[in-house]
N, C-alpha and C positions, 0 to 999 in steps of 0.2 A: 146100819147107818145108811142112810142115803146116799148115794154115787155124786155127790155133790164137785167133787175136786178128784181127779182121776191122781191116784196119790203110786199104784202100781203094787204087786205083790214085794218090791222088794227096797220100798219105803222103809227107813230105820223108825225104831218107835222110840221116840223121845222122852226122858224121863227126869231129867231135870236141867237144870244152867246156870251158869255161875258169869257174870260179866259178859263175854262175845262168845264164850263157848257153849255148847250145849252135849247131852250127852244121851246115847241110846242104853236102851233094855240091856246090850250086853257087854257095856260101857264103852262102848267104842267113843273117842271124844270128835265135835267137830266142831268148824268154827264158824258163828250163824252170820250169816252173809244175808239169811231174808229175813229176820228179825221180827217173826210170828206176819210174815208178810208187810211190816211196815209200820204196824203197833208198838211192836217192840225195841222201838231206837232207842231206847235209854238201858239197853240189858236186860241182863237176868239176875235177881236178886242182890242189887246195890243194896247194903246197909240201910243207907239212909231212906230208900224207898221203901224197902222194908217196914223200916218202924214207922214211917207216916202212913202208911195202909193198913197195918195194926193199931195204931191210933184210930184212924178216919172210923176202922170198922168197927170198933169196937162202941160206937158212937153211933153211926147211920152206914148202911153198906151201897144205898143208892136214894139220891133222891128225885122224884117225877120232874119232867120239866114243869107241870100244873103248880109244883113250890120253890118257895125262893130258900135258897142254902148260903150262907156268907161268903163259904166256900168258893162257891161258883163266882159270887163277884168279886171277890179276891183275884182267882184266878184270872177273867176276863180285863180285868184293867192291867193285868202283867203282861199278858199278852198285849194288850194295845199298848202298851209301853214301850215293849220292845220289836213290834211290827209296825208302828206309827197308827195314826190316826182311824178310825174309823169302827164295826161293830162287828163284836164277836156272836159265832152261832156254836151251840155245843151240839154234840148229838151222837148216837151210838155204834155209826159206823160207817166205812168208807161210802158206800154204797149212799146213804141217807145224805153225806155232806154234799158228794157229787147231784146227789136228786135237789139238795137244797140250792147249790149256784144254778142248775140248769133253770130255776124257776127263778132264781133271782137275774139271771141274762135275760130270759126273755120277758120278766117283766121289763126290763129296765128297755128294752127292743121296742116295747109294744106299741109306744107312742108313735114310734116313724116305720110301723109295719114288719121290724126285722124281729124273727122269729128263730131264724136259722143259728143252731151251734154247729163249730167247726172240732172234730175230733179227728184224730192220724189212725192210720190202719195200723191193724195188729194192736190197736190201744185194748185196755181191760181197766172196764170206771164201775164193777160190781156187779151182781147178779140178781139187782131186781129189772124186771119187764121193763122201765125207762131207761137204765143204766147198757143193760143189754144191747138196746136199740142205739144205746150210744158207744159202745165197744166195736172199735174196727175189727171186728172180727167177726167174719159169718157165720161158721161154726157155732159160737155161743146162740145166736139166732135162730138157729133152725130149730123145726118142731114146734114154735109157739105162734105162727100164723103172723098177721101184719103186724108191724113194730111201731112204735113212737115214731110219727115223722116227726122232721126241722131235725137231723142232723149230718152232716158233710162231712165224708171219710176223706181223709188227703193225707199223702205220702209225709213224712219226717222229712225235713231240713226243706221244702219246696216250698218258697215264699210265695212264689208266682200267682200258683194256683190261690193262694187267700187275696 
């Protein structure tokens, strides 16, 4: 496997989870605090998610965004229901959401010339080459030569500098 996430020789191997808990190879139990990294806020095998996924799948297990699913508009009017007004984007991962505001910032910039995003050091927005270039971190950076310019690394809690 590719060295993608430095995980360490003494990583637990995970093998299944029930609710907040999850549990390794030689069952040791613990309680997930990262939640498959942030995907995972709704647990590990609710019932009820359960049988709606065993539904869904047994039907379509994915559909292109190139077609339209009922599903999908189902879901997007729930969402604006319950976040107020405005449009939903779907898509497959952190990395791609965060790639999709930075382009919807600077288009929304481009009229009065601002191009520039504002991200905090030590931030992690994903690991493609744009996302990268937007993580306060230079570590992630290194190795891959110039980065996406227009974005501004600043400290947590410091109003000033914005």
């Amino acid at each position: 496997m590719v060295p993608s996430y430095k995980r360490g020789e003494t990583a637990p191997v995970l093998v299944r989870g029930q609710g907040t808990r999850v549990w390794d190879a030689d069952g040791k139990e613990y309680l997930d605090f990262g939640g498959g990294i942030a995907v995972n806020c709704l647990g590990h095998s609710h019932p009820a998610l359960v049988r709606a996924l065993q539904e869904q799948s047994s039907q379509l297990i994915h559909v292109s965004n190139l077609f339209f699913h009922p599903k999908q508009a189902e879901l997007a009017e729930e969402l604006v229901q319950r976040t107020g007004p405005g449009k939903v984007f779907f898509c497959n991962s952190g990395a791609e959401a965060n790639e999709a505001m930075v382009k919807a910032a600077r288009k929304a910039g481009a009229a009065q010339g601002r191009f520039e995003v504002i991200t905090t050091l030590n931030s992690f927005h994903g690991r493609t080459l744009g996302m990268i270039a937007a993580s306060g971190q230079e570590r992630l950076r290194e190795g891959f030569g110039p980065g996406m310019p227009g974005f501004v690394h600043v400290s947590y809690n410091d109003l000033a500098i914005v």
